[in-house]
C-alpha positions in Angstrom: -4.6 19.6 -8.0 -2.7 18.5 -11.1 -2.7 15.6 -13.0 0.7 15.0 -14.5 2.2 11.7 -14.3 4.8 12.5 -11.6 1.2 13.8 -9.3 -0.7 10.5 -10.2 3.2 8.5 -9.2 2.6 10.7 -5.8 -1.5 9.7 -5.7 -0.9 6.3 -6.1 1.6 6.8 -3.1 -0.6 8.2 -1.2 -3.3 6.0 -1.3 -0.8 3.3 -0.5 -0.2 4.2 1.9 -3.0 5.6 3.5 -5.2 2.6 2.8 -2.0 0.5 4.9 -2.9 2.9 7.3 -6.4 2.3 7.5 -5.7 -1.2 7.6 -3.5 -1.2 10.5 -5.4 1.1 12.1 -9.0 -1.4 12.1 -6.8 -4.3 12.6 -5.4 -2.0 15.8 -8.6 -1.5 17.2 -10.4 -4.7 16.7 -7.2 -6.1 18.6 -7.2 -3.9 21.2 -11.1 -4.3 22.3 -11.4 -7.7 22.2 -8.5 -7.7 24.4 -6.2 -9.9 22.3 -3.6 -7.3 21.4 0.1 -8.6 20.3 2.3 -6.3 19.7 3.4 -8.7 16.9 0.7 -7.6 14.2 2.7 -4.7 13.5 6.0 -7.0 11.7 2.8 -8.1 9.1 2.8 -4.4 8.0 6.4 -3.7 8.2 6.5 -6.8 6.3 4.0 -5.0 3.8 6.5 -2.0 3.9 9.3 -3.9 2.5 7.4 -6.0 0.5 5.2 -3.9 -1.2 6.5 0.0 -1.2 10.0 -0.7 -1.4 9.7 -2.1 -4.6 7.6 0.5 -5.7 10.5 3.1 -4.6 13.2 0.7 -6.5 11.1 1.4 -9.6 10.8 5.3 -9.0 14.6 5.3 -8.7 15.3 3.2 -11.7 13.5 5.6 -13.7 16.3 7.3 -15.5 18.1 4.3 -16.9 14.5 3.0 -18.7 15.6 3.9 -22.3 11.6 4.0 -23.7 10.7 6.5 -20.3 7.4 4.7 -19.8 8.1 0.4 -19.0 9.3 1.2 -15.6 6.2 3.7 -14.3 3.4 1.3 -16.5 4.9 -1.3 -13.6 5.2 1.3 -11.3 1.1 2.0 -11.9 0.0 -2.0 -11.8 2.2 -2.2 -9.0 0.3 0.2 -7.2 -2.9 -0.7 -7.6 -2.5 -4.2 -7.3 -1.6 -3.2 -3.6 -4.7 -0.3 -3.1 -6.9 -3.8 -4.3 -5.5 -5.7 -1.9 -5.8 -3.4 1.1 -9.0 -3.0 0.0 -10.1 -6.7 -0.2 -8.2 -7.0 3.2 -10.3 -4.1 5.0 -13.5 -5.5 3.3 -13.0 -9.0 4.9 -12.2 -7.1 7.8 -15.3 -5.4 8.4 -17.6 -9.0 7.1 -15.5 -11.1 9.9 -17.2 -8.5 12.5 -20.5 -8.7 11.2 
């Protein structure tokens, strides 16, 4: 494990993405045992997709026309964890609306 700042760009990815997937994943099962599964909940994350880590991807691929080298990731990094913060929040409500 490094820590260079295209391997935090990649972290920061990764827990994107993985806390969307824990997300879904709660959200799938809660659904699916109290017997009120719609296939619908899935457009809410594909929704988050093109809301949320397509811009994120935008900025990654602007990169090379930023003229300072560092506006474009310092958005790229509050981007990304405003969205980790709000999965979290999310799976946190989650698991207090089943208690």
């Amino acid at each position: 494990m490094t820590f260079t700042l295209t391997d935090w760009m990649l972290y920061t990815m990764w827990a994107v993405f993985g806390l969307m997937i824990i997300d879904f994943l709660i959200a799938f099962f809660k659904l699916f045992w109290e017997g009120a599964f719609n296939p619908s909940f899935v457009l809410g994350y594909l929704k988050d997709i093109l809301y949320y880590v397509f811009p994120l991807n935008v900025l990654l691929s602007l990169l090379s026309i930023d003229p300072t080298g560092w506006i474009l990731v310092i958005f790229y990094f509050i981007g990304g964890i405003a969205i980790v913060l709000k999965y979290v929040v999310d799976i946190i409500k989650r698991f207090q609306k089943s208690s």
